[in-house]
C-alpha positions in Angstrom: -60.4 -12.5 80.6 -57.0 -13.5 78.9 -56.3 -16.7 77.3 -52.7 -17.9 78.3 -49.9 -17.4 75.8 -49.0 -21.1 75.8 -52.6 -22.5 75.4 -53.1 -20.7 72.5 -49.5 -21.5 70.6 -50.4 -25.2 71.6 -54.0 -25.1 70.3 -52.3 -23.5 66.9 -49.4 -25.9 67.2 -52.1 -28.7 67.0 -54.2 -27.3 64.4 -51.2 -26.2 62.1 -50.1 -30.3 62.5 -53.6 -31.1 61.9 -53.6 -29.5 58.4 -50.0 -30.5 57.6 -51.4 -34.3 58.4 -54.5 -33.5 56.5 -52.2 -32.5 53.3 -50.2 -35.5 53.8 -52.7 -37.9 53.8 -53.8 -36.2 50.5 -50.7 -36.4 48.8 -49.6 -40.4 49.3 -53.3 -41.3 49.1 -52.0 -41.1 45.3 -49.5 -43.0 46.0 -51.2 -45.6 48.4 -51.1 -48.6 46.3 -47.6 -48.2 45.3 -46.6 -47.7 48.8 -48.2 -51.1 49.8 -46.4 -53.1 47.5 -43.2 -51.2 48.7 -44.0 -52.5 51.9 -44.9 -55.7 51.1 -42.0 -56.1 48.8 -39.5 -55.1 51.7 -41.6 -57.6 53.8 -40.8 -60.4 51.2 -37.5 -60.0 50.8 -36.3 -58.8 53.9 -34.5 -62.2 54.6 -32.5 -61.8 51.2 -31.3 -58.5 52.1 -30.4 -59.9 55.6 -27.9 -62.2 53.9 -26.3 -60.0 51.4 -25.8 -57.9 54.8 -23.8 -60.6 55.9 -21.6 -61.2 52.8 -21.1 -57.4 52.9 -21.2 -56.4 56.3 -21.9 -52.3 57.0 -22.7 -52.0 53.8 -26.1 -51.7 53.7 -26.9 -49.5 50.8 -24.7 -51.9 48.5 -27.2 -54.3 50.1 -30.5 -52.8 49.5 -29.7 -52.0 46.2 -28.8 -55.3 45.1 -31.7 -56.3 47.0 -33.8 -53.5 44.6 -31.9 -54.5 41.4 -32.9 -58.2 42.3 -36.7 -57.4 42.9 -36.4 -55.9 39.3 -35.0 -58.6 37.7 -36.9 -61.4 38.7 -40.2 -59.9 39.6 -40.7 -57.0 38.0 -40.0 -57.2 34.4 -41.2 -60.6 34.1 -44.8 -59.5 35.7 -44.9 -56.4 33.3 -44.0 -58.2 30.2 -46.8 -61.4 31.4 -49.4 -58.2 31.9 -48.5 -56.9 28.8 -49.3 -60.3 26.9 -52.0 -60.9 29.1 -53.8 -58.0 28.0 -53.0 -58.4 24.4 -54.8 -61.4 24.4 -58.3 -60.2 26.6 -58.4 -57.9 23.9 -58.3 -60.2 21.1 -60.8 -62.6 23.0 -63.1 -59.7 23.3 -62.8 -59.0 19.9 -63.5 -62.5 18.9 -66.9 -63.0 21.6 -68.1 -59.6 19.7 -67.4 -61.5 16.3 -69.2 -64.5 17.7 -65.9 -66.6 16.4 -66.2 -67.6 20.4 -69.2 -69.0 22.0 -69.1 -70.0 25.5 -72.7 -70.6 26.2 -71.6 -74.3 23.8 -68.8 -74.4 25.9 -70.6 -74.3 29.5 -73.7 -76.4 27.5 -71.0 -79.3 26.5 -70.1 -79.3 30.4 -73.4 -79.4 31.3 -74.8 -82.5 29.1 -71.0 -84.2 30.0 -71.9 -83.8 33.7 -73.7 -87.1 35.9 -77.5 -87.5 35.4 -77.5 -86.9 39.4 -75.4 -84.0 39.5 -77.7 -82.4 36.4 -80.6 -83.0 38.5 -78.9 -80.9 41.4 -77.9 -77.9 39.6 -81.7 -78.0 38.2 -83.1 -78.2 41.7 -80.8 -75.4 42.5 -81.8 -73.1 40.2 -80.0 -74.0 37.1 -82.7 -75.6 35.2 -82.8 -73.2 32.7 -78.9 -73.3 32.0 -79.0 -71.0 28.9 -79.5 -68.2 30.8 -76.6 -68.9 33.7 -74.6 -69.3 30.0 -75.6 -65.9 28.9 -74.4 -64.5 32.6 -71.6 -66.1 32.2 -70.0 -64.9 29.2 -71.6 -62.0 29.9 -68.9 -61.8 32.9 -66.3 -63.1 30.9 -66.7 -60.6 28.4 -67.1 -57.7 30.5 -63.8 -59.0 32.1 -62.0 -58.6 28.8 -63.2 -55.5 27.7 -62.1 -53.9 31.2 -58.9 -55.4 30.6 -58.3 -53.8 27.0 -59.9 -50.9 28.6 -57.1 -50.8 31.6 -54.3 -51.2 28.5 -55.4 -47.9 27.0 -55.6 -46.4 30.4 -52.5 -47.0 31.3 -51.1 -45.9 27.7 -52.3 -43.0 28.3 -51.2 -42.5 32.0 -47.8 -43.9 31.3 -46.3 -40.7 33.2 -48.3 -41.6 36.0 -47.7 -45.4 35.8 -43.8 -44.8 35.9 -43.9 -42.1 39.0 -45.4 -44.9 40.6 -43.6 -47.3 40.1 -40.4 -45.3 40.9 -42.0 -44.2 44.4 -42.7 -48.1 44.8 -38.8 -48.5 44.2 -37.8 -45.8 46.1 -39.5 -46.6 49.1 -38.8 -50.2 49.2 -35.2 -49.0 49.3 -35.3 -47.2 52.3 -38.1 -50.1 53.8 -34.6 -52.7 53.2 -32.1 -50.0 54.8 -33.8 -48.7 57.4 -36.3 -51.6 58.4 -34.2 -52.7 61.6 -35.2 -49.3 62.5 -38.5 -48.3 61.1 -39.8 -51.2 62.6 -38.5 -51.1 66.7 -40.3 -47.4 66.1 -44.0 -48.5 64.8 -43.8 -51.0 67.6 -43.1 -48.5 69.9 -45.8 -45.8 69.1 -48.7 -48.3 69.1 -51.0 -48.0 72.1 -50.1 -51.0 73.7 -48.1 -52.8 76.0 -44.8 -53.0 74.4 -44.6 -57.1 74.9 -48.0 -57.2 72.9 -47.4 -55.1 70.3 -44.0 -56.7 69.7 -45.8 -60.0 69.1 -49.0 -58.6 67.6 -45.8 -57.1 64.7 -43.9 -60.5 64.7 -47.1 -62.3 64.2 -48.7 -60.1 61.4 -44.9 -60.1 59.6 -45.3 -63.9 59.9 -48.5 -64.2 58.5 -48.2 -62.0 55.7 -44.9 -63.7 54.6 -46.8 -67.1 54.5 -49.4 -65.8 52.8 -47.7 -64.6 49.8 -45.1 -67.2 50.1 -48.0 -70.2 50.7 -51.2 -69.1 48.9 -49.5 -66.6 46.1 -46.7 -68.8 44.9 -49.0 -72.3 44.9 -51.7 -69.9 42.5 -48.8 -68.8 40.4 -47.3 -72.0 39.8 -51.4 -73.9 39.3 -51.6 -70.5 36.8 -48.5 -71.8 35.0 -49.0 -75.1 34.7 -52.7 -74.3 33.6 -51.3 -72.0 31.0 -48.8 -74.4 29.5 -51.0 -77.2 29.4 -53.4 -75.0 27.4 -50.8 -74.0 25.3 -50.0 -77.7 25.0 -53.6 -78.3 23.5 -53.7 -75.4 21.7 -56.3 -73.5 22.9 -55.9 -69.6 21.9 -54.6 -67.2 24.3 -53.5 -69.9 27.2 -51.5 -67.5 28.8 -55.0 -65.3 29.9 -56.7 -68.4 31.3 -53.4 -69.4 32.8 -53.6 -66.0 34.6 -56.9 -66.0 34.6 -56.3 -69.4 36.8 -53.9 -68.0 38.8 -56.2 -65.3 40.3 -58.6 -68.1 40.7 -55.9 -70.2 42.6 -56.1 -67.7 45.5 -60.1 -68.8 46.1 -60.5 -71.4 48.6 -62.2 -74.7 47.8 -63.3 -74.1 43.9 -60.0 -72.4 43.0 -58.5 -73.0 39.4 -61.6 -75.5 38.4 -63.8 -72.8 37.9 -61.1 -72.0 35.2 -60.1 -75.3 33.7 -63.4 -77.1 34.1 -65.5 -75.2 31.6 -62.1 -74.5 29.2 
């Protein structure tokens, strides 16, 4: 018994794509955060690049890379030298809780005594009688926090190679996300499984939500983080600008958001 010609070249067709998507896979899963915020970069400023398309009109690589040269400017250089600080100081904070020059259990302890009579009784009844030791977790956390930050500064010292590739790819592909996104997007619309009516709003609605989401949520924690940061700068606490990140990050929690930050500070 024979196999046909054609079954066989499409079973080695299928199998020859199957390793070309398993290699694939392999080689941008390297690349897999970088690529995400190359997609939601284009995401973001797709509107700008829209209306630099219409100052230039068929001239859309002018376009994107304005768009790209913009991105830089104002996003990514000021993020990278605000890391950069940010770090600086978790380390010295670290270095100053190993000293013991820093002692947040007093901190928490102040907050604690400062608190209602009533609302001391609640966090006792729920567990908090014995504050010392939800102090020692604490800044135990806090700590821990630091030292992974000083920790990440040497890493990426010493991946700097790496680190720039990256962030290259990131660029590159958030290029071509700009250009070619009237296009790219039709086309993952069109290969979902799904009615082409559904998936078209399915794509306008995740687009939607993912602009507000940065726009709403991201922006409102960045701006509480700065005003948090130059208010302790104000006051003089050391190294504002961490708990002004550190507030920013905290911004993006629902309900507690930036009080866990400011509160015990």
């Amino acid at each position: 018994m024979t196999i046909a010609r054609p079954r066989v070249e499409n079973g080695g067709l299928i199998l020859f794509l199957a390793f070309i998507t398993i290699g694939l896979g392999l080689v941008v899963s390297s690349f897999a955060g970088a690529l995400l915020w190359a997609a939601l970069a284009a995401l973001l400023f797709q509107p700008l690049f829209q209306r630099l398309l219409e100052r230039w009109p068929g001239r859309r690589n002018t376009a994107a890379a304005v768009t790209i040269l913009i991105i830089t400017v104002a996003v990514v250089i000021p993020a990278m030298i605000v890391t950069s600080l940010v770090v600086e100081q978790a380390a010295g904070v670290y270095n100053q809780m190993r000293s013991g020059q820093i002692n947040f259990a007093s901190y928490f302890q102040q907050v604690h005594d400062a608190l209602p009579m009533r609302l001391q009784r609640t966090l006792d009844k729920a567990g908090f009688g014995s504050f010392e030791r939800a102090q020692a977790e604490i800044s135990r956390a806090v700590g821990n926090s630091a030292s992974m930050l000083a920790q990440r500064a040497l890493s990426i010292g010493a991946n700097a190679a790496a680190f720039i590739l990256a962030f290259g790819v990131g660029l590159y592909v958030t290029f071509f996300l700009l250009r070619d996104g009237a296009m790219i997007g039709p086309a993952v619309v069109r290969a979902l499984p799904l009615e082409r009516s559904v998936a078209q709003r399915l794509a306008d609605k995740f687009v939607a939500v993912v602009r507000a989401t940065i726009k709403g949520s991201g922006v409102v924690a960045l701006a509480q983080g700065a005003l948090g940061a130059i208010t302790f700068w104000i006051v003089g606490l050391p190294a504002a600008l961490l708990w002004g990140m550190l507030m920013a990050i905290a911004g993006l929690l629902p309900a507690v958001g930036p009080t866990i930050i400011w509160g015990p500070v």
